[in-house]
N, C-alpha and C positions, 0 to 999 in steps of 0.2 A: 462850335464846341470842339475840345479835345478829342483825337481821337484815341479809346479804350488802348490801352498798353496790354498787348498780350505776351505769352510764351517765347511763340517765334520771331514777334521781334525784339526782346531779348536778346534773343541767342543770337540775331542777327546784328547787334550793336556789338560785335567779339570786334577790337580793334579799331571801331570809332569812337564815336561821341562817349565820354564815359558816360554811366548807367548811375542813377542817381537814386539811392534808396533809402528811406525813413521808415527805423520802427516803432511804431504806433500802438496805441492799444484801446481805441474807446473812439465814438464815433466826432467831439469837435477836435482830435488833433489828425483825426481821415480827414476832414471836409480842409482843414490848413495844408495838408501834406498834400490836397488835390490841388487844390488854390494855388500853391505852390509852384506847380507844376514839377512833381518829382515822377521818376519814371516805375517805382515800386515801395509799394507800404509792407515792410513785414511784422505780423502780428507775432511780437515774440515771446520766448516762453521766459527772459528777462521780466517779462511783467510781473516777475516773484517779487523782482528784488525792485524794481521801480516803483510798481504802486503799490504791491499787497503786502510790503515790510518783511519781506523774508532774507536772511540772509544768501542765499543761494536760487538758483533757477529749480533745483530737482526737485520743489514742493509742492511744483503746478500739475493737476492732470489734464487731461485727455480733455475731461469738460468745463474745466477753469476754460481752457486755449479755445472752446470753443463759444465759451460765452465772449469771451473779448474777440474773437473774428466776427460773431455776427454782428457785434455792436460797429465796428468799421466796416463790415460788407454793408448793414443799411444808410450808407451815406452814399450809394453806388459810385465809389470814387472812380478816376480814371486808371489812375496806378494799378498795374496787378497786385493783388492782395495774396500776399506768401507766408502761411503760419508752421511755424515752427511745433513740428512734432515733439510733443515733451516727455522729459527720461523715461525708458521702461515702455512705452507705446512703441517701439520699433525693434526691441531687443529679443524679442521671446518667441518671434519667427512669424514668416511671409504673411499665412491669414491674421493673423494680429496685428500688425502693420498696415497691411492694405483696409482692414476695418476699423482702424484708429484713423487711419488718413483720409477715410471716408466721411467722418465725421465730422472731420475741421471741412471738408469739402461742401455737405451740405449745410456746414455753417455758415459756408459763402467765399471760404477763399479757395483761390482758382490754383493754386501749388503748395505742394507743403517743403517746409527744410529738417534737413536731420544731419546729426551729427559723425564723424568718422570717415573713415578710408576705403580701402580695400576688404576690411571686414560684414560692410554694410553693402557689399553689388548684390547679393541675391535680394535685399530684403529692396534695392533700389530697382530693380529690375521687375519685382513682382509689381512694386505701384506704375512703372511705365506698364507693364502689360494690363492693370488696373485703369487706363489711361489716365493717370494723376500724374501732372509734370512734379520733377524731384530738385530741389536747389540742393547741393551737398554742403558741408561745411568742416574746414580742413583748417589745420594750426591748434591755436588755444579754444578748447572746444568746452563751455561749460559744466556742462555734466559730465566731464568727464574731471572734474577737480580733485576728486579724492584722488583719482589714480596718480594724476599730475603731481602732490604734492600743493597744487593749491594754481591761483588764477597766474599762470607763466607764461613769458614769452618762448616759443617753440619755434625748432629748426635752427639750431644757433648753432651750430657744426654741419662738417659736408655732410655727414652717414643721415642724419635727421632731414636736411635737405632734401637728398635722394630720396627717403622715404615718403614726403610731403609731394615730391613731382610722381612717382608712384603711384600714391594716393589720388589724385588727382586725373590722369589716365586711367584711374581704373571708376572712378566717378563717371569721368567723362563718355569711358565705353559702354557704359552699363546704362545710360539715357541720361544722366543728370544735364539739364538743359542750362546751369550756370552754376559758380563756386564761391562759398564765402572762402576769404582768407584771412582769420581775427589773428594777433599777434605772433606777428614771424616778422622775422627781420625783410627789410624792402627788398634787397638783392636776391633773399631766396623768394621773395613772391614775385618779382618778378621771371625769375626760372618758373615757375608752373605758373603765370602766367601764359608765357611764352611755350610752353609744352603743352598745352590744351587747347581744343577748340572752339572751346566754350568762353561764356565770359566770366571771368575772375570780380570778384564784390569785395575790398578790400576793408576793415574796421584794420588800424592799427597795423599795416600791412604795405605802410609806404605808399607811393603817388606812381605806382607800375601798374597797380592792377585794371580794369578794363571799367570799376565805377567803387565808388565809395556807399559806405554806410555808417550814420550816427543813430543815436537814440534821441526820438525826437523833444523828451525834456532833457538833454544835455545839451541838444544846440540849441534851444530856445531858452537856455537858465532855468528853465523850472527845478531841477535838480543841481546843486550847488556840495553837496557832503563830499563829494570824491570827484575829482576831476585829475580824469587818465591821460596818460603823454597825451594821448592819440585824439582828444577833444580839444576842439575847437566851439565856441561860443559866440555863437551871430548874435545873443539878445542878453537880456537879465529881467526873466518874467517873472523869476522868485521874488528879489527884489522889490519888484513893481507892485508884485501882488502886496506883497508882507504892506506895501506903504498905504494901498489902496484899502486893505480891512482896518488899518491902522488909525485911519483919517474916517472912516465906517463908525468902529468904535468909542473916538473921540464928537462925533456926531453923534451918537445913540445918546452915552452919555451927557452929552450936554444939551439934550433935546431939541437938538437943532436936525434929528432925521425923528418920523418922515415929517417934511415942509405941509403946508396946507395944499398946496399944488399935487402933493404926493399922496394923499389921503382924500379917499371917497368922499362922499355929502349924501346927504338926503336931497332929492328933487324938493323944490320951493314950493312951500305950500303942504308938506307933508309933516304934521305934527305925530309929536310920540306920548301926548296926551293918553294916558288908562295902558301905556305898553309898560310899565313898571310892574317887575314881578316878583314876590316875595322870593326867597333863597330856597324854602321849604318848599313849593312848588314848583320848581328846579327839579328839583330831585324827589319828589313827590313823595309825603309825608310828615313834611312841617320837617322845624328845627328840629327836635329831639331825633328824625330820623338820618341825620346826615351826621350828628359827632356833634351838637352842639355851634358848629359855624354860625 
């Protein structure tokens, strides 16, 4: 059997083997992503906009994030399991934080991720002193869209650069034990790559960073509406599905499901002889009491 993926070694994968991470949210795309053998499942707060039809991440709370972690922590996968702290759960200061991240914790994941720079070392500092490992996340940061102007690529000049290797030294001083880096140009991810000594988790962030990450129905096809530079597609399970209810359908309909193979029996010998029962004693009171049926 695998052995469990924890924290420190993580952080001890800075500069080897890249770190392989899928975000997940329900427990059969855990058991594929263990199956897999990926090195981290992160439970994200994405699940707005993936399964729950939201257009944005900030609609998820505290206990959305923590129903979908416990559903992948009961698969007890191998991958560390890293849920993403959602909008407003880390903003309003240290005990608020540390007891929002307490929760994704005893929902079963082993780290939480949050979003920002240099703004967020105290609140990242009180969950290490909390001992809760912290993933940070740096570049195009979704909650933070309004400010942004909308879902952009970041770091696209030196000053925005400087600011991102910045951020990232001050993640890294404050305990954050690894760094996402979603849309910034490759050359500057790799500069805080390379400025940290932490490992870098790259979405959209070029082939420098220290491990990549997709959403696990965008590399499996399950999701097909938008498809970003930055995806890649190993499969077409939408597809497959749409064909497999299709061919379902066409079977119902033409009563060719279920087969006699696929339907019970009565054991031989067992007649249903006096088991006829009026409609009225169904629902006890005769006809006049049910509407006349």
């Amino acid at each position: 059997m695998a052995q469990q993926c924890t924290v420190p070694a993580v952080r001890a994968r800075k500069g080897g083997v890249p770190l392989v991470m899928v975000t997940a949210y329900d427990a059969p795309s855990a058991r594929i992503a263990d199956d897999a053998g990926v090195d981290l499942i992160l439970v994200g707060d994405s699940v707005a906009m993936v399964v729950l039809g939201y257009e944005d991440t900030l609609q998820v709370t505290v206990e959305d994030m923590a129903h979908h972690v416990a559903a992948v922590a009961r698969t007890h996968p191998r991958p560390l399991v890293v849920a993403d702290l959602p909008w407003l759960s880390y903003h309003l200061g240290e005990a608020d934080t540390v007891r929002n991240a307490a929760a994704l914790i005893r929902a079963g994941a082993q780290a939480v991720k949050l979003e920002g720079g240099a703004k967020r070392v105290a609140v990242v500092r009180a969950l290490v002193d909390a001992e809760i490992p912290v993933m940070g996340h740096l570049g195009l940061t979704p909650q933070s869209l309004h400010a942004m102007g909308g879902f952009k690529v970041q770091g696209r000049d030196a000053a925005a650069a400087r600011v991102l290797v910045a951020d990232a030294r001050s993640l890294a001083d404050a305990g954050c034990f690894s760094i996402v880096l979603e849309g910034v140009p490759d050359r500057v991810a790799r500069m805080v790559t390379e400025a940290v000594e932490v490992p870098t988790v790259g979405i959209g962030a070029g082939p420098w960073c220290d491990g990549q990450v997709l959403v696990f129905h965008d590399v499996v096809g399950l999701e097909d509406r938008i498809t970003p530079k930055f995806v890649r597609r190993y499969g077409s399970l939408k597809a497959d599905a749409v064909a497999a209810l299709g061919a379902f359908a066409e079977d119902v309909r033409a009563r060719r499901f279920p087969s006699d193979a696929e339907s019970y029996h009565l054991p031989d010998g067992v007649s249903l002889a006096g088991a006829e029962v009026e409609v009225g004693e169904l629902y006890g009171g005769g006809a006049a009491a049910v509407g006349g049926i």
